[in-house]
Backbone as JSON, one array per atom type, in Angstrom:
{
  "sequence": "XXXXXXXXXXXXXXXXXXXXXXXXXXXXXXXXXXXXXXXXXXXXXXXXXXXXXXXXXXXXXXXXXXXXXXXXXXXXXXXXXXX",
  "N": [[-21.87, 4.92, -5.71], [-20.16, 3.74, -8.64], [-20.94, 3.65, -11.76], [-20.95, 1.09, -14.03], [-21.35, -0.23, -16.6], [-21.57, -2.67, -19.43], [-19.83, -5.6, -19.97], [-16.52, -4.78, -21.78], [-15.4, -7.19, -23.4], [-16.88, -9.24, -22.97], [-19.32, -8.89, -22.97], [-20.74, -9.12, -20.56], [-22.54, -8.41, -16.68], [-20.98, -5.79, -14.89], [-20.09, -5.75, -11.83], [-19.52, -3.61, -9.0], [-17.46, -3.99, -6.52], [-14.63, -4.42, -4.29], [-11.76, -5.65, -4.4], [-8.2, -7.46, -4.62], [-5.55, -6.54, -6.4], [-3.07, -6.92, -8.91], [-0.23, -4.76, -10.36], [0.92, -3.5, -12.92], [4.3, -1.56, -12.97], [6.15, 0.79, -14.33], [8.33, -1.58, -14.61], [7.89, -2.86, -12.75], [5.99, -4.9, -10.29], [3.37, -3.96, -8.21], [1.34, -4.56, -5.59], [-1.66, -4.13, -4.91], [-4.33, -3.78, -2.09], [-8.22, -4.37, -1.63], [-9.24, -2.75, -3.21], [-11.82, -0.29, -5.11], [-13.29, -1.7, -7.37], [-14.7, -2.92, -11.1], [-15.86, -5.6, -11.8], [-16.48, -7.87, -13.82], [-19.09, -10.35, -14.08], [-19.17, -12.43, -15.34], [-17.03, -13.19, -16.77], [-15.13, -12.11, -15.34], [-13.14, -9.75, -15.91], [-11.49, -6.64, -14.85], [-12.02, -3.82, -14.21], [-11.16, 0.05, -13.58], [-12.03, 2.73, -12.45], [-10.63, 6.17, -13.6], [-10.08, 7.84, -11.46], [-9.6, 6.22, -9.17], [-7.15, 4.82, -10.65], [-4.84, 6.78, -11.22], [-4.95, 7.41, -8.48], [-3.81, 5.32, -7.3], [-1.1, 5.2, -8.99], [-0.26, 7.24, -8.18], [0.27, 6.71, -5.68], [2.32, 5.28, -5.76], [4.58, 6.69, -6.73], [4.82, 8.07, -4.59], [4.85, 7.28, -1.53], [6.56, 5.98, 0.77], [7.52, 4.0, 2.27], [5.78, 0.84, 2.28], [2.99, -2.0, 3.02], [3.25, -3.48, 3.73], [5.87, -6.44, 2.24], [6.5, -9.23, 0.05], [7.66, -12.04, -1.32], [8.02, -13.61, -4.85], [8.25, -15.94, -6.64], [9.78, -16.89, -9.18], [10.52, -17.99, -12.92], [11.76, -19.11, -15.52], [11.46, -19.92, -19.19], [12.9, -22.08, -20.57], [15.07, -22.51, -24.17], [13.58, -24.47, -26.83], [11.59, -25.42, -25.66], [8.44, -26.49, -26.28], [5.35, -25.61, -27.63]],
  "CA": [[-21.29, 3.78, -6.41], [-20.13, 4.01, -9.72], [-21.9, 2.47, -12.49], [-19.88, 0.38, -14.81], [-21.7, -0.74, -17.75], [-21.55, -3.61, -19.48], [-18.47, -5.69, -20.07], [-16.39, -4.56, -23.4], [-15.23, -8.15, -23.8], [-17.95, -10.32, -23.11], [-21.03, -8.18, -22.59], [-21.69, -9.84, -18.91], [-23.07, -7.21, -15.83], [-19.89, -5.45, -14.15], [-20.49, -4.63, -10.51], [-18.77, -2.73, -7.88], [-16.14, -5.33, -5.63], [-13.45, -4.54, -3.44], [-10.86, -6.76, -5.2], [-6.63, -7.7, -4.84], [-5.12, -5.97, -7.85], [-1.84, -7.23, -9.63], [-0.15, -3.58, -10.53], [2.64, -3.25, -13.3], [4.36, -0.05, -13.23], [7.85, 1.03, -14.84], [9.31, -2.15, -14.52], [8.13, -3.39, -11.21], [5.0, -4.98, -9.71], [2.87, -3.71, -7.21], [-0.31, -5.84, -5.27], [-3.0, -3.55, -3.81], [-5.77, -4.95, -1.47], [-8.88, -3.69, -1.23], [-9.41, -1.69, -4.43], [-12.63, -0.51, -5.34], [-13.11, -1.89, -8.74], [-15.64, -3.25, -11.92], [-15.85, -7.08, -12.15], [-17.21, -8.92, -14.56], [-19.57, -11.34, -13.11], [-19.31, -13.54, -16.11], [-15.56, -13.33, -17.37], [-13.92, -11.67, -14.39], [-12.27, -8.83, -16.26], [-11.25, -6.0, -13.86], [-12.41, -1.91, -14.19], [-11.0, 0.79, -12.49], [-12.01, 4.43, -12.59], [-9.98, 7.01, -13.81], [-9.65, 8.49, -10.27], [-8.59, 5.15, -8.82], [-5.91, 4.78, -11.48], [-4.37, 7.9, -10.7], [-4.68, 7.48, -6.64], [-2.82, 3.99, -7.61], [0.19, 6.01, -9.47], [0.28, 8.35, -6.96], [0.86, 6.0, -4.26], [3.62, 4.07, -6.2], [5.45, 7.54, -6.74], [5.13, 8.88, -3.18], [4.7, 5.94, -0.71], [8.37, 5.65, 0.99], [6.99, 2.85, 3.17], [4.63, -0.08, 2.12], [2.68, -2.28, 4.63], [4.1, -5.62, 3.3], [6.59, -6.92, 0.98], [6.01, -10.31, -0.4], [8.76, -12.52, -2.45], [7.43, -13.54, -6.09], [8.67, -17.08, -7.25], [9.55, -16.07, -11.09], [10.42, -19.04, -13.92], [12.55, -18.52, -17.12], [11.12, -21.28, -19.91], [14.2, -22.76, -21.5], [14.94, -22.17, -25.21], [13.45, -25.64, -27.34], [10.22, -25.78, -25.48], [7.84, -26.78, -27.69], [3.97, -25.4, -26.85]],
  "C": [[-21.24, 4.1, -7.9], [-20.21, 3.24, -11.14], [-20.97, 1.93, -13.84], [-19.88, 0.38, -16.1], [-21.69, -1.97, -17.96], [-19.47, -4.02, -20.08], [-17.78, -5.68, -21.34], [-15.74, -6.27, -23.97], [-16.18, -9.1, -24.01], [-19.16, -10.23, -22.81], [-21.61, -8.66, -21.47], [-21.61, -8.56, -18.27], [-21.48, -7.46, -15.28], [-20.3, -5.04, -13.01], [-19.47, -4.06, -9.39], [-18.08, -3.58, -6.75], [-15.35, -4.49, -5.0], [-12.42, -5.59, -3.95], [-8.99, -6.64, -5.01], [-6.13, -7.0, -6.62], [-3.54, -5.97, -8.19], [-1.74, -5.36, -10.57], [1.53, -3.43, -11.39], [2.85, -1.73, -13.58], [5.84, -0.05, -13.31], [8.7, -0.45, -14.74], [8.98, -2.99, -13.48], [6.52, -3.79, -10.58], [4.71, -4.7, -8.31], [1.64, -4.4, -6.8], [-1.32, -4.67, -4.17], [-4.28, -3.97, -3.39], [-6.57, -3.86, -1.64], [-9.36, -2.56, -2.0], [-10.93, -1.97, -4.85], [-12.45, -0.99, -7.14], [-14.83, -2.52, -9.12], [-15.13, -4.42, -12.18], [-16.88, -7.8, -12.65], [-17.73, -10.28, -13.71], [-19.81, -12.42, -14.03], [-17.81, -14.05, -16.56], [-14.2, -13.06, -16.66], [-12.82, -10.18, -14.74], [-12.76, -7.32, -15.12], [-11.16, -4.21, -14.23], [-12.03, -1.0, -13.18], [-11.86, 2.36, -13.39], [-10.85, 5.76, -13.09], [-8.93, 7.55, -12.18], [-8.74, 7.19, -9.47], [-7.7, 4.89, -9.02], [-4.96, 5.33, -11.08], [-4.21, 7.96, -9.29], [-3.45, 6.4, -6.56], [-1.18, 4.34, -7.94], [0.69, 6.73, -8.96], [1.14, 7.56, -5.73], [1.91, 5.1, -4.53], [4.82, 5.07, -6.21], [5.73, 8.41, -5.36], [5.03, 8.33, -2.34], [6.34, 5.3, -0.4], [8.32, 4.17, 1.92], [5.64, 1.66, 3.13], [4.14, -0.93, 3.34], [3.39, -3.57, 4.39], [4.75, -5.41, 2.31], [6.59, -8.7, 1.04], [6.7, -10.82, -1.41], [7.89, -13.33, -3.6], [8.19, -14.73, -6.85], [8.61, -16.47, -9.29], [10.14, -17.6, -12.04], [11.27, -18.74, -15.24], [12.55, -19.87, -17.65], [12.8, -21.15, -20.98], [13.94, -22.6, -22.71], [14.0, -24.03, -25.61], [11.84, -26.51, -26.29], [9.24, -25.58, -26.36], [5.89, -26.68, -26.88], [2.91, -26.08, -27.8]]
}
């Protein structure tokens, strides 16, 4: 298991999860289950590994066949909205 540290945002313990991971790449999102990852157990912010990263990029550039595709409700805020 690979040891995390602490968290660079909010100094809470990061530990080792299995976690859903929102994935932007060139233009285009990808959703991978099941990723080992570093989660903040105070703030939630999300750590990968180097090697993970890279297995991730790999499998977006050579992966001719995914197991699911999943449609993505999207939103475009009108000009004169006022926040």
């Amino acid at each position: 298991m690979h040891k995390y540290g602490d968290c660079s945002f909010c100094g809470g313990e990061v530990k080792g999860e299995k976690v859903e991971l929102d994935y932007r790449y060139k233009g285009k999102l990808y959703v991978f289950q099941n990723v080992p990852a570093g989660v903040c157990q105070q703030c939630g912010e999300k750590y990968l590994t180097a090697e993970v990263a890279k297995k991730i990029e790999n499998r977006i550039q050579t992966k001719q066949k995914w197991d699911k595709t999943i449609a993505v409700p999207v939103d475009v805020f009108i000009e004169g909205v006022v926040v």
